[in-house]
DRENROLO-95615 format. One line per 2 residues: number of its first residue (from 0); for each residue x, z, y of C-alpha. Coordinates in nm, 4 decimals, decimal comma, padded with zeros to 6 digits. Example, Ala and Ser with C-alpha at 12.3 -4.5 7.8 and 13.67 -1.06 7.14 Angstrom:
BEGIN
0> 01,2300 00,7800 -00,4500; 01,3670 00,7140 -00,1060
! end
This chain:
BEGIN
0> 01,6168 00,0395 -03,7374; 01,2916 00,1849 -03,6989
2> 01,2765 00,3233 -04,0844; 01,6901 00,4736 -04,0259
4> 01,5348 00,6940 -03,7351; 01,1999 00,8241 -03,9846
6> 01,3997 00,8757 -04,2305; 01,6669 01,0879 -04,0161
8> 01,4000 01,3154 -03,8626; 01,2228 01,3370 -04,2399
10> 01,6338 01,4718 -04,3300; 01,6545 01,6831 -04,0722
12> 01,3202 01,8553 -04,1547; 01,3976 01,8885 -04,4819
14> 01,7262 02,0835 -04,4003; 01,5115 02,3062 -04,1191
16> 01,3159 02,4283 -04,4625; 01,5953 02,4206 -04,6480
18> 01,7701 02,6740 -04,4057; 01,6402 02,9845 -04,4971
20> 01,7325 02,9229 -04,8825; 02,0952 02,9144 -04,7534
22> 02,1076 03,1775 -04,5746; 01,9488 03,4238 -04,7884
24> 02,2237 03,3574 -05,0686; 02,4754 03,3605 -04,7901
26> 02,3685 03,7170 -04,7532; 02,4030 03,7942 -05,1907
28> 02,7539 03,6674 -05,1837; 02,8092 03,9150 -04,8538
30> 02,7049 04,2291 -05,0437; 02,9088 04,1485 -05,3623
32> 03,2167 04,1122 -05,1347; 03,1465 04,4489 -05,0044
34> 03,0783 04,6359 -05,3313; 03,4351 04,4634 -05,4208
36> 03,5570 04,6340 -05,1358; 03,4349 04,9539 -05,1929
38> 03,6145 04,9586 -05,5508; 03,9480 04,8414 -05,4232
40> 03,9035 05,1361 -05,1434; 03,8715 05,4198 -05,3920
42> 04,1708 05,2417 -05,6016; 04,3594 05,2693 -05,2775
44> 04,2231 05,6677 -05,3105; 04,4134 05,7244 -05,5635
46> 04,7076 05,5638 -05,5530; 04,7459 05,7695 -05,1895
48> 04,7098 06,0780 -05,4180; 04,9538 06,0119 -05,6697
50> 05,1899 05,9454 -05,3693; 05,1178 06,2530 -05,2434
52> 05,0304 06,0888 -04,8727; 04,6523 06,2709 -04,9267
54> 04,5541 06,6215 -04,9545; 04,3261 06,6707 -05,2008
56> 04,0151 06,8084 -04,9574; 04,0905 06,4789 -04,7605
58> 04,1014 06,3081 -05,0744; 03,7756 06,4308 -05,2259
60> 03,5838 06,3617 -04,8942; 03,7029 05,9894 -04,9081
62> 03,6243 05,9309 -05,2187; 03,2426 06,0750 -05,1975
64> 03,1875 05,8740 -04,8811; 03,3635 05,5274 -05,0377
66> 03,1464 05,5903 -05,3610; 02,8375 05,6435 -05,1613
68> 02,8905 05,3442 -05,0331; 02,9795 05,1214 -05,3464
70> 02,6500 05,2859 -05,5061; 02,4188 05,1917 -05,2053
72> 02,5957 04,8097 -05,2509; 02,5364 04,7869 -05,6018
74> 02,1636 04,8637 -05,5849; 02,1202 04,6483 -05,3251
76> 02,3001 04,3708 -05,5718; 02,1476 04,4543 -05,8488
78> 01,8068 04,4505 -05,7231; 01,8435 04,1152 -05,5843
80> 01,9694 04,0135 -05,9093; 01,6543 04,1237 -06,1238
82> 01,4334 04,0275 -05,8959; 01,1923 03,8392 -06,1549
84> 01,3036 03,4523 -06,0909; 01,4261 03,4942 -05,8031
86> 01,6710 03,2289 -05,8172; 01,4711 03,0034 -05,9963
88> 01,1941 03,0382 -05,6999; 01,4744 02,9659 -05,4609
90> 01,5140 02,6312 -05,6425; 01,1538 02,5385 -05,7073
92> 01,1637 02,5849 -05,3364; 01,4086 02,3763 -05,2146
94> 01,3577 02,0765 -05,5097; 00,9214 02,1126 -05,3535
96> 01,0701 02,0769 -04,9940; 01,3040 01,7845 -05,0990
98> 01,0353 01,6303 -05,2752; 00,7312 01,7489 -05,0402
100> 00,8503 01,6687 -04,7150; 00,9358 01,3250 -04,7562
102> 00,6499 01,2523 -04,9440; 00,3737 01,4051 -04,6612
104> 00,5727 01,2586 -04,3316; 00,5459 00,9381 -04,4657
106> 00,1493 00,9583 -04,6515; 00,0875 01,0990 -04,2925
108> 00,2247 00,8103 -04,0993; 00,0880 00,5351 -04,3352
110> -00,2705 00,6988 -04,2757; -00,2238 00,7363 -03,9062
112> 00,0729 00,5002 -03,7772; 00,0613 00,1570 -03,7932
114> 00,3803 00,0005 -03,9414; 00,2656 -00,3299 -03,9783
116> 00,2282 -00,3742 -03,6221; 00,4772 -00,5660 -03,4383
118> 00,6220 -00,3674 -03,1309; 00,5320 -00,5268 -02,7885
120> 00,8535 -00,5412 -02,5951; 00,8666 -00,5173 -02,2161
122> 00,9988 -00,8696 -02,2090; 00,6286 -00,9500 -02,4241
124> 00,4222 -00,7355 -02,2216; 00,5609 -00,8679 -01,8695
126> 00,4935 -01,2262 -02,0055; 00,1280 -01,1980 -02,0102
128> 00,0163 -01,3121 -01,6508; -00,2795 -01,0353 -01,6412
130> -00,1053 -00,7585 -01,7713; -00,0346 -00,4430 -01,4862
132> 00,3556 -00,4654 -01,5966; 00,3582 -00,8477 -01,5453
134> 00,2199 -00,7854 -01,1877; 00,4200 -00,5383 -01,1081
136> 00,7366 -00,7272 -01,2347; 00,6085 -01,0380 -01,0314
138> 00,6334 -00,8503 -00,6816; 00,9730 -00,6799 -00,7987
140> 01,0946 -00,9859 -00,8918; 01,0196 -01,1901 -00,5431
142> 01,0993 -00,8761 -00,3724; 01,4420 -00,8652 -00,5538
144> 01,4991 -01,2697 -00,4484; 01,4167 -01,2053 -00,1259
146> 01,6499 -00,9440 -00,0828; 01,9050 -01,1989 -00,1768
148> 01,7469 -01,4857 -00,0045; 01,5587 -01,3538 00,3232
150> 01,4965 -01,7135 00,4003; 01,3134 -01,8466 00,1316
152> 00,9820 -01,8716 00,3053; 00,7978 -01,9580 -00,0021
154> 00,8793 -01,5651 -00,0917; 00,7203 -01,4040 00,2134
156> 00,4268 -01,6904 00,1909; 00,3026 -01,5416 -00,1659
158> 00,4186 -01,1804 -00,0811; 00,2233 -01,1070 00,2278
160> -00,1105 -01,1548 00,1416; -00,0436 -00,9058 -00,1555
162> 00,0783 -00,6899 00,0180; -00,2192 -00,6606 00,2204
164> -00,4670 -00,6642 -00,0753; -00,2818 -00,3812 -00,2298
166> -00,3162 -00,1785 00,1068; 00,1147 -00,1923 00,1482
168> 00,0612 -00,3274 00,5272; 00,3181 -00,2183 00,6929
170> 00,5518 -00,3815 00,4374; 00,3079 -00,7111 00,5320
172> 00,3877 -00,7131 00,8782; 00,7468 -00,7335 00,7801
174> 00,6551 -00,9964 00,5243; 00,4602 -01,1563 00,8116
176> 00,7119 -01,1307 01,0773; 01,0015 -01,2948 00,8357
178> 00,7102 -01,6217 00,7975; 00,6999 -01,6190 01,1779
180> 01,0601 -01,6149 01,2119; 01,0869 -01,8967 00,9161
182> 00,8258 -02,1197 01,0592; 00,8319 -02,0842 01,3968
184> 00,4885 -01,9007 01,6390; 00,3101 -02,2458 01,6039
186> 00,0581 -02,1698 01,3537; -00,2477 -01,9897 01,4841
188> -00,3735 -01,8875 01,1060; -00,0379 -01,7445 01,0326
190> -00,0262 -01,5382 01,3868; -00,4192 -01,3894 01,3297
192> -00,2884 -01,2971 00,9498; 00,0012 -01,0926 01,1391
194> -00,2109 -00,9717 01,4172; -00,4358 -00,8305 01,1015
196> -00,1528 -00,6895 00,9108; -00,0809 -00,4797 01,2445
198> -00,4049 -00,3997 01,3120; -00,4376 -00,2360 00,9532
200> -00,1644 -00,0533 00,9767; -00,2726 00,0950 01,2746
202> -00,5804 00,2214 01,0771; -00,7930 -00,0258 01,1905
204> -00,7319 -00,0291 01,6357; -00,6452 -00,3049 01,7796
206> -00,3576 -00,2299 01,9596; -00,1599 -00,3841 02,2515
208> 00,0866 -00,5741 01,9837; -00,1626 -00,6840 01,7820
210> -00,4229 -00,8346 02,0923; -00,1147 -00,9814 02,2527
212> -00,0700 -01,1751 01,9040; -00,4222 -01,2294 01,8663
214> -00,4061 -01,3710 02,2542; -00,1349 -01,6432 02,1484
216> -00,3163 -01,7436 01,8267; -00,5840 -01,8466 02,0583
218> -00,3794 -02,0111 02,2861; -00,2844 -02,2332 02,0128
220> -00,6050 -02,2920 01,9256; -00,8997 -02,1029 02,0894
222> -01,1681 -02,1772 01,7878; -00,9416 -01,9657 01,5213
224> -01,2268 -01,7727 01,4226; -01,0010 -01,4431 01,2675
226> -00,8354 -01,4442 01,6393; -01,1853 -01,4520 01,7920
228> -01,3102 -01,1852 01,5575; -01,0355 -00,8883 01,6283
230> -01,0013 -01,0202 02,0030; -01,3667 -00,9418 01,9898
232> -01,3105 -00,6006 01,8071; -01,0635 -00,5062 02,1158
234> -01,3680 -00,5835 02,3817; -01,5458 -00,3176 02,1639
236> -01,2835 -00,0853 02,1426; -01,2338 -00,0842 02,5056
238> -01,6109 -00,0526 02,5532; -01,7218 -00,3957 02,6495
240> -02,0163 -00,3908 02,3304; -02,1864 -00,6700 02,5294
242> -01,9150 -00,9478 02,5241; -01,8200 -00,8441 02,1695
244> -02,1669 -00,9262 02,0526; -02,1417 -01,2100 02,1950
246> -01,8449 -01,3317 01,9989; -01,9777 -01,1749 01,7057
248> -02,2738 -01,3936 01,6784; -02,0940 -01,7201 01,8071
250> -01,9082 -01,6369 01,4544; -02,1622 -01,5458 01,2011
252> -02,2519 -01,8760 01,1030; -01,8768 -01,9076 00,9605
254> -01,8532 -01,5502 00,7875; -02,0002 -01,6309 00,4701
256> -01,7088 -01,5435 00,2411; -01,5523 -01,2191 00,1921
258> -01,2137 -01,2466 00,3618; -01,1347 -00,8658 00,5641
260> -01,2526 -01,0540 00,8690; -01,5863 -01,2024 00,7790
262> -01,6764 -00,8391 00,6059; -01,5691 -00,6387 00,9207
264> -01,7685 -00,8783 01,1530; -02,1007 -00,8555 00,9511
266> -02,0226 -00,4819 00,9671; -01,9732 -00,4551 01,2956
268> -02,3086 -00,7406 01,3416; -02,5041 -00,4155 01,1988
270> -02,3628 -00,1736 01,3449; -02,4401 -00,3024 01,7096
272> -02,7756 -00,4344 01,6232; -02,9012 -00,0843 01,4774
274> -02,7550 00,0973 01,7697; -02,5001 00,3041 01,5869
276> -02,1937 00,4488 01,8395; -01,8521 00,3057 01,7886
278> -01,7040 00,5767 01,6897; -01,8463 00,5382 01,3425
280> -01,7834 00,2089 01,3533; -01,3918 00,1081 01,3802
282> -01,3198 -00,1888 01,1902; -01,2512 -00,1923 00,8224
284> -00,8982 -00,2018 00,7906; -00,7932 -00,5005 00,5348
286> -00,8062 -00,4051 00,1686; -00,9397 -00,5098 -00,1676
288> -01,3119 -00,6048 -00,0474; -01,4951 -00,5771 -00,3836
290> -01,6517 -00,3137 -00,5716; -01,4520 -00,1598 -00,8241
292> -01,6900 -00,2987 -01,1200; -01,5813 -00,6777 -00,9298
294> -01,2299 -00,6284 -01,0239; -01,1166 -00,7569 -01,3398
296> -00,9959 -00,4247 -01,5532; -00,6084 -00,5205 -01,5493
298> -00,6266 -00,5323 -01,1537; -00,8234 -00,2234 -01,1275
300> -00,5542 -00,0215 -01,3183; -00,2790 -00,1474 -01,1211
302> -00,5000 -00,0593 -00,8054; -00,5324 00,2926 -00,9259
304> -00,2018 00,3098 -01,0581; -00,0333 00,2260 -00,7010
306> -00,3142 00,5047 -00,5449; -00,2492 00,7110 -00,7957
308> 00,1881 00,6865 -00,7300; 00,0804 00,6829 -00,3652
310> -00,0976 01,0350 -00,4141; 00,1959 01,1662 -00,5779
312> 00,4492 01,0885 -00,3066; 00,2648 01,2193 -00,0603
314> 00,1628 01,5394 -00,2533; 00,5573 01,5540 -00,3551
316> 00,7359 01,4344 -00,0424; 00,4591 01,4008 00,2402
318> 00,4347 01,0876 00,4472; 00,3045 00,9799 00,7595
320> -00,0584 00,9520 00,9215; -00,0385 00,6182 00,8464
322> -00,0004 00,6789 00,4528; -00,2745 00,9631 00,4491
324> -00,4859 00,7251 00,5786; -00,4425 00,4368 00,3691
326> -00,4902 00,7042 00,0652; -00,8270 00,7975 00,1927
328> -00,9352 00,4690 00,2242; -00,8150 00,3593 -00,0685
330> -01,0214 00,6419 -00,2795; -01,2994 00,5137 -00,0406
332> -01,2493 00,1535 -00,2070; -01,2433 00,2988 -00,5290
334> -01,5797 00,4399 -00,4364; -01,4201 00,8151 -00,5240
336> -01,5457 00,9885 -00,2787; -01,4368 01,3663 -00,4185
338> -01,0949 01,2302 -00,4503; -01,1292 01,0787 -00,0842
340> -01,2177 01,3880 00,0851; -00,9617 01,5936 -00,1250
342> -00,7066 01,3391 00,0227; -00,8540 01,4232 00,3953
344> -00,8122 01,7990 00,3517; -00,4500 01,7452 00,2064
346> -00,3600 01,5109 00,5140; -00,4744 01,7740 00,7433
348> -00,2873 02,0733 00,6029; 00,0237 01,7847 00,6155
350> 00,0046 01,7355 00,9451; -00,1284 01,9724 01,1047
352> 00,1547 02,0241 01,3589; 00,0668 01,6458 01,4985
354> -00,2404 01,7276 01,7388; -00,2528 01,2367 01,7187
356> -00,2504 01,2217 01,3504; -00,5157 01,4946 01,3391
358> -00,7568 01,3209 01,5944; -00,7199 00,9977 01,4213
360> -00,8228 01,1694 01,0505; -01,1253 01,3120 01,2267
362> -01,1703 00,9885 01,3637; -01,1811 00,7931 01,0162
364> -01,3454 01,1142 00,8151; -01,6396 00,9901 01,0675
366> -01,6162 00,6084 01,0409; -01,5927 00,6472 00,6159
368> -01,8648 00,9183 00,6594; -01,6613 01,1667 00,4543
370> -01,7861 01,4765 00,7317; -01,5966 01,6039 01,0455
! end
C-alpha cells in the first residue's frame, strides 16, 4: 500500500513538470487555427464582392486589416516552427522528467527514509506498558469503563491516586468520593486520601470540607498520621503555630518516605523551626514529589505533555483560579521557573476581574518564591 501512494505522488509530479510542455503546444495548435481563420475570412472577402454585398472601399479596408492579421499569425507560426529543435527539446524534456523524477524521489528516499522499517501501529505502541500513548490509553480506557460501570470500585481505587500524581485533583475528589460511596466512610486512610485531594484542589488550605473529613478520619482512628498531619496544617492556618508543632514533631519519626504528606510536614518542620512567616509557607499541594531528573523519561514526557495541553487550554479557552494555579505549580515541579512565572503573569491578566483569585496568586507567587 505504502509503495501505491510513492508511486502516485512520484506520477503526479511528473505530470506537474510535464504541464508546461502541454500547454505550450496547446498554444502552436491555437495560432495555426487562427491563421486558418484569417484565410477563410479574406475568401469570405471575396466572395461578398463578387456578390456585390461589398463596396469596394469597404472591401479593400477588410481585406488589409484580415491580411494584417494572417501575416502577424504566420510569423508567429513560423517562428515557433524554426525554432532550432524546438520540438525535439520539448521531448528530451519530458522523456528527462519521466525518467528523472522517478529516479531522484526514490534515490532520495532510499538515502534518507527507511523502508525496511516496520511501521509501529497505535495498537503496538499502546502495548508497551512505559510508552506515553500506553499511559494515556490506560486512564482513557478505565475512565471509559467507568463511565459504563460507575460501580466498579476497583476503577476509582487505581484512578485516584493518578489522578493526584498528575496534578488532575479535582477529578480525584470525584474519583475519591465514588470509593467513599462504594465502600462505605469506614476507612480512615481512604477519608485522609479524600481530605488531601480537597485540600489540593483548594491550592493547598485546608478548608472547612476538608478538616471536617480530616476530623472523622480521626475519629475512626485518632493515630492516622496523614489526618494528624493536615489537621495539624489547619491549627497553623488558623494561627495556632504552637499546637501544630506539636503535632508536627509527634509525626516526624514516621515521615521518612516521600508520600505529599511526609514532604509537606518536613517542610513545614523547617519552616517553623527557622522562624519563617506562614505566609510563605502554605502546604505543598500534592503532586509528583521528585525532581524531574528522578522521573523515568517516558513519565516525564507525559508530565510535560499534560502541562504542556494544560497551558494551551488555558491560553485558548481560559480556566479557573484553580487551573492557573495548578499550571504554576506544575512548571514549579518541573523546576521551570521562566515558564512558571510566565504562567503567573498570564493568570493575572485572566482574571483580573476576580479581586479572590488574584489574592490567592499573590499568595502562592510568595509561597513558590516566584516574586509578589
Amino acid at each position: 500500500m505504502f509503495w501505491l501512494v510513492l508511486a502516485g505522488m512520484t506520477g503526479l509530479a511528473a505530470l506537474a513538470a510535464l504541464w508546461p510542455l502541454g500547454v505550450r503546444r496547446a498554444a502552436s495548435v491555437r495560432r495555426e487555427g487562427e491563421s486558418a481563420f484569417y484565410r477563410a475570412q479574406l475568401r469570405e472577402i471575396e466572395r461578398d464582392v463578387e456578390r456585390g454585398q461589398l463596396p469596394a472601399d469597404e472591401a479593400a479596408s477588410a481585406r488589409t486589416e484580415a491580411a494584417r492579421r494572417l501575416i502577424a499569425a504566420d510569423a508567429a507560426e513560423t517562428a515557433e516552427a524554426m525554432a532550432p529543435g524546438s520540438l525535439w527539446r520539448r521531448r528530451l524534456a519530458a522523456v528527462a522528467i519521466l525518467a528523472l523524477v522517478p529516479a531522484i524521489s526514490l534515490g532520495v528516499y532510499l538515502s534518507l527514509g527507511q523502508p525496511e522499517t516496520a511501521d509501529a501501529p497505535l495498537a503496538q505502541r499502546k502495548a508497551d506498558p512505559n510508552s506515553p500513548e500506553a499511559i494515556q490509553f490506560a486512564i482513557a480506557k478505565i475512565e471509559a469503563r467507568l463511565a459504563a460501570n460507575p460501580d466498579d470500585q476497583r476503577g476509582w481505587e487505581v484512578l485516584a491516586p493518578v489522578y493526584m500524581r498528575f496534578g488532575r485533583f479535582d477529578d480525584a475528589v470525584g474519583a475519591y468520593k465514588q470509593l467513599l460511596r462504594l465502600k462505605g466512610e469506614t476507612n480512615p486512610n481512604l477519608l485522609s486520601a479524600y481530605g488531601e485531594a480537597l485540600l489540593a484542589a483548594a491550592n493547598g488550605i485546608v478548608t472547612s470540607e476538608a478538616h471536617a473529613v480530616f476530623d472523622a478520619a480521626l475519629k475512626i482512628d485518632p493515630q492516622t498520621p496523614m489526618a494528624q498531619f493536615y489537621s495539624a496544617l489547619a491549627f497553623e492556618q488558623d494561627g495556632d503555630a504552637a499546637r501544630a508543632r506539636a503535632i508536627y514533631e509527634q509525626l516526624e519519626p514516621k515521615a521518612k518516605g516521600e508520600a505529599p504528606w511526609m514532604i509537606g510536614l518536613r517542610a513545614r518542620l523547617e519552616a517553623l523551626r527557622s522562624g519563617k512567616p506562614l505566609q510563605a509557607l502554605a502546604a505543598p499541594a500534592p503532586a509528583p514529589a521528585a525532581a524531574p531528573s528522578q522521573f523515568a523519561p517516558e513519565q516525564l514526557t507525559m508530565i510535560r505533555g499534560m502541562v504542556s495541553g494544560l497551558a494551551q487550554r488555558l491560553a485558548e479557552k481560559g480556566g479557573s483560579g484553580e487551573e492557573w494555579a495548578r499550571l504554576v505549580r506544575a512548571y514549579t515541579v518541573l523546576q521551570e521557573p521562566d515558564k512558571a512565572k510566565t504562567a503567573l503573569a498570564d493568570a493575572r491578566k485572566a482574571l483580573a476581574s476576580d479581586a479572590t483569585a488574584l489574592a490567592n496568586l499573590d499568595a502562592l507567587a510568595h509561597e513558590l518564591g516566584l516574586g509578589s
